[in-house]
N, C-alpha and C positions, 0 to 999 in steps of 0.2 A: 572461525569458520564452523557454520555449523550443517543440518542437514533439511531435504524434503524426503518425502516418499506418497508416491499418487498413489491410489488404490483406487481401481478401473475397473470395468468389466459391466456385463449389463445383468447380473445376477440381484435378486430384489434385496438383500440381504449388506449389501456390501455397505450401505453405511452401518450397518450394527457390527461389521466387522471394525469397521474404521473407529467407531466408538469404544469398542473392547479394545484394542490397540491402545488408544491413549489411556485409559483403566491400566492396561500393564504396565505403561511404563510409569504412570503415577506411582503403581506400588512398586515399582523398580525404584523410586523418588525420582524420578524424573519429569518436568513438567514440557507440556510438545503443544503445541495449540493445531487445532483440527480447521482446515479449512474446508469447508463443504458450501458446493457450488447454489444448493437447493437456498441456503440461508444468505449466501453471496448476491443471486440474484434478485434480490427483496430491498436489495439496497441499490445494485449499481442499473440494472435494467427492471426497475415495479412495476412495468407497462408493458410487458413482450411481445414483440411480433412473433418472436418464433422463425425468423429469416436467416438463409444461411449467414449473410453479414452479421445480425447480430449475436447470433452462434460464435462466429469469429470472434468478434470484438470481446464476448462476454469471456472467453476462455482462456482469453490472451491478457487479460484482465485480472484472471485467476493467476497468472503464471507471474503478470507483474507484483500481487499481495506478496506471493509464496517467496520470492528473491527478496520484498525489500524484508519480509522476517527473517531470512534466513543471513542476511547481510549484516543484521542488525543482530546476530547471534542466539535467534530464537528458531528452532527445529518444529517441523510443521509435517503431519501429514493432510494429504490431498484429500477430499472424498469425490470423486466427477467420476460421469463413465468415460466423457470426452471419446467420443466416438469416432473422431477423426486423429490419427496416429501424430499428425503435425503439429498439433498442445501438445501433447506429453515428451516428444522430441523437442517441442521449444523451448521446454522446462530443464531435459535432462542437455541439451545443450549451454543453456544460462545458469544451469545452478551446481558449484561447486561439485559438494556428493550428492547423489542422488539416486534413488531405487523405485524402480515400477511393480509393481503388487498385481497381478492378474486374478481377478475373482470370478471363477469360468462359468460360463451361461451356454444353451442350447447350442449346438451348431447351427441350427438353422437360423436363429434370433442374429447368433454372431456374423454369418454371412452376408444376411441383408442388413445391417449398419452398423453393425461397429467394425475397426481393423483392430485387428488383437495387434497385443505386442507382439516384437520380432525376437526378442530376448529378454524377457522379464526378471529383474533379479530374483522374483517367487512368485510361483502359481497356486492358486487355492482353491481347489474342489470343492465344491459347500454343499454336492453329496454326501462329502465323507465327511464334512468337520465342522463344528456348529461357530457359529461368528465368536466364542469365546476361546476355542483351541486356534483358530485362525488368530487372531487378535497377538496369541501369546506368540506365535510363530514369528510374525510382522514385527514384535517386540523384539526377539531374539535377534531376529535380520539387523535392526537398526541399532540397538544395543550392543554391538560390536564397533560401532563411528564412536570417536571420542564426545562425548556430550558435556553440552556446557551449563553452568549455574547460574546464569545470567536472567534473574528475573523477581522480580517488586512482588510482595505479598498483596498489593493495592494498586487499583489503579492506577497512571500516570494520566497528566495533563497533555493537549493539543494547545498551540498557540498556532493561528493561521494569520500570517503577515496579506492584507490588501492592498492593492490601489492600483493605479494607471502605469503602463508599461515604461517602464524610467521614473518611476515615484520613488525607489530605493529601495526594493521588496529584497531584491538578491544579496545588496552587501550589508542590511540589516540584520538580515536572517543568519548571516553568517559570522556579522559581529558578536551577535546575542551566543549564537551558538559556543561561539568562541568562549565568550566570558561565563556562560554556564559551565563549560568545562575543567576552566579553570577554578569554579567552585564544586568541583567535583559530581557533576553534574552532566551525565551522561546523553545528552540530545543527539535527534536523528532530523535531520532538514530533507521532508519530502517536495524534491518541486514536480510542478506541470509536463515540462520539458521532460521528463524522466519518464513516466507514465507516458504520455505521448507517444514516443521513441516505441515503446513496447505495444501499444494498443492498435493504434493507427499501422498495419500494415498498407492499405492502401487507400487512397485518396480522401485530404479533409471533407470532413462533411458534420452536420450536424447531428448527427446521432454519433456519431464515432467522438465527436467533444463532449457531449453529454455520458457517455460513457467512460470518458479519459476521468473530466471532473468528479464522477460518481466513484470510480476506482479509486482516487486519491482520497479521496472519505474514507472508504471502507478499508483502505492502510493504513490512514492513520488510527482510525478504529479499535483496528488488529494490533495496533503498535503499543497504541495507551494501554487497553485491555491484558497484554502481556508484560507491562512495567515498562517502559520504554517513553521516557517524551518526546514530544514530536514539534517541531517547529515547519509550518506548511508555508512553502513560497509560492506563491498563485495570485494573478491577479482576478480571477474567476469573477469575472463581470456579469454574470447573473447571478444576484443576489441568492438565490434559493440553492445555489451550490454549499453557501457559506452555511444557511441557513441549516441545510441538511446537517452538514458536520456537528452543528450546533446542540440539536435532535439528537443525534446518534452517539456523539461523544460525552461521558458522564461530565469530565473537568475539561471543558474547550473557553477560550478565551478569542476574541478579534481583533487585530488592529486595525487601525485603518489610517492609511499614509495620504495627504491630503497635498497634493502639489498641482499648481496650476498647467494645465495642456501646454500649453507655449516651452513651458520647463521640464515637464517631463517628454515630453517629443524630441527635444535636443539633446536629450541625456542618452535618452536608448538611442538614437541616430549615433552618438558619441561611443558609447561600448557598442554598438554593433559592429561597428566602421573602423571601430580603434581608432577615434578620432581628437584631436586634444590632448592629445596624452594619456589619454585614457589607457590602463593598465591591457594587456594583450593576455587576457584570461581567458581561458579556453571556454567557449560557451557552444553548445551543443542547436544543434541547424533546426529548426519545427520540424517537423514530422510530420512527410507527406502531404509539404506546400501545407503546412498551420498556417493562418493570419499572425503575426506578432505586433498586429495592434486592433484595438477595438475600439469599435464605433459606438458603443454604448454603453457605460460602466455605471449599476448601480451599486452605491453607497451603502453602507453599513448603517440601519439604523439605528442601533444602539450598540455600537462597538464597545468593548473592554476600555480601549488607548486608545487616542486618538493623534499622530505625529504631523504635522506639518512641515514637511521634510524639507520646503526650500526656504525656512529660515531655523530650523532647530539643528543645532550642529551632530554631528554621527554619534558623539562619544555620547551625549545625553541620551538622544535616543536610543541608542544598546542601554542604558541603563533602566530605561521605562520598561521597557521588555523584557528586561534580568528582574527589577522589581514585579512583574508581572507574574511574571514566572515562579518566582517565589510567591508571592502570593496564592498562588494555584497547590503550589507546592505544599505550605502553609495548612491552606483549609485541607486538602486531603487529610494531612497528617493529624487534625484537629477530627475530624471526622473519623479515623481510626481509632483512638484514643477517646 
């Protein structure tokens, strides 16, 4: 278990706070990864309206990064003003420990849009204290949570399992996963489903999927970039979801699961239904009436692996992806060296 802490307020200064912060705790040796919303939304929304909904989605977005680092034993602070008190309550509701940092701005500024905190574990006047004494203070606050060592001097790899809903994305991902482990090899499986759950608080629509997708990027991002590999379960049927990942992630790899419609429709019908015997695995409901199937899946065109899951048996296929994976593994390490 590890920690967040938001650093809020509409003071112009507060990301140089948030940057001095992680400087302390670096020469404390501690390494914290900084999420800041200004660089977040360059990736999940590049095109803003600026609409309260996409304000929502975008923030709620942030709060899903900050849990899955912080699950995954990587400590993180926030940079956002988040102006609406409902993020920072939905962060300090979902995440373990957690601390709110108030970086105070005008009364009047604060009246008309932001809600200050109700209880802020620490408030910082930035009359009195320049973003480097504030920085050390924020250090001290969080420096007292036990902190973890959990972190690769080099990048880690993304592996994003594809295909049609019933191709075999979920017990692939989870085979692979499994068998990495067992070579000591420490993976994180981010699915859609999960994101979802968190993004979408109210009704599907297409910018709130476009936004889910672009979120699941910019975690796995965050994930690789702090040591951590990542295995993505998505059938993300617009090509350009994957593509991004591709872009953005230094060591990203594709699969792509190739099962004919007839066969994978009866499958997901089959685990949806618990039908056939099919095992009664808890699987989590779409969010906010999702669709859980798509009308139009493009293909990978030049995938990593390519599986054709309704005639390659499970066990090979976990192996192409453990090979896979080492190989990602491999050239990193070769590239370090």
């Amino acid at each position: 278990m590890t920690w967040a802490a938001w650093i809020t307020g509409l003071a112009g200064n507060r990301t140089a706070i948030a940057r001095a912060a992680v400087e302390a705790m670096s020469l404390a040796g501690h390494k914290v990864e900084l999420l800041e919303l200004d660089e977040m939304r360059r990736v999940v929304t590049p095109g803003p309206t600026d609409t309260e909904v996409e304000r929502d989605l975008l923030h709620r977005a942030l709060v899903y990064v900050a849990s899955v680092l912080v699950d995954s034993g990587v400590p993180a602070f926030i940079d956002a003003t988040a102006h609406r008190r409902a993020w920072r309550d939905l962060a300090r509701t979902l995440l373990p420990r957690f601390a709110e940092i108030e970086v105070s701005c005008s009364l009047e500024a604060c009246a008309e849009e932001y809600e200050p905190a109700m209880a802020p574990e620490l408030r910082i006047d930035t009359s009195r204290e320049t973003p480097v004494l504030a920085g050390g203070r924020i250090a001290e606050l969080v420096n007292a949570w036990p902190q973890t060592s959990r972190h690769s001097a080099t990048t880690e790899w993304t592996i994003w399992i594809t295909g049609l809903p019933g191709s075999g994305k979920t017990t692939l991902a989870a085979g692979a996963a499994q068998a990495l482990k067992q070579r000591r090899v420490d993976v994180r499986i981010l699915e859609l489903s999960d994101v979802r759950a968190f993004v979408m608080a109210g009704p599907w629509s297409p910018l709130a999927e476009d936004v889910a997708h672009r979120a699941l990027v910019y975690a796995a991002k965050r994930l690789s970039a702090s040591g951590t590999p990542v295995i993505v379960d998505a059938t993300a049927p617009a090509r350009a979801w994957r593509q991004l990942a591709r872009q953005t992630i230094p060591r990203f790899a594709e699969v792509q699961l190739i099962c004919p419609s007839s066969v994978c429709g009866n499958r997901e019908r089959a685990v949806r239904w618990h039908l056939m015997g099919c095992p009664h695995r808890r699987i989590a409901a779409p969010a906010a009436d999702a669709p859980d199937f798509v009308l139009h899946y493009e293909h990978a065109l030049a995938p990593e692996l390519t599986i054709h899951t309704d005639v390659e048996d499970p066990w090979s296929a976990v192996q192409a992806v453990v090979g896979l994976a080492q190989r990602l593994q491999s050239f990193e390490s070769a590239q370090v060296a």
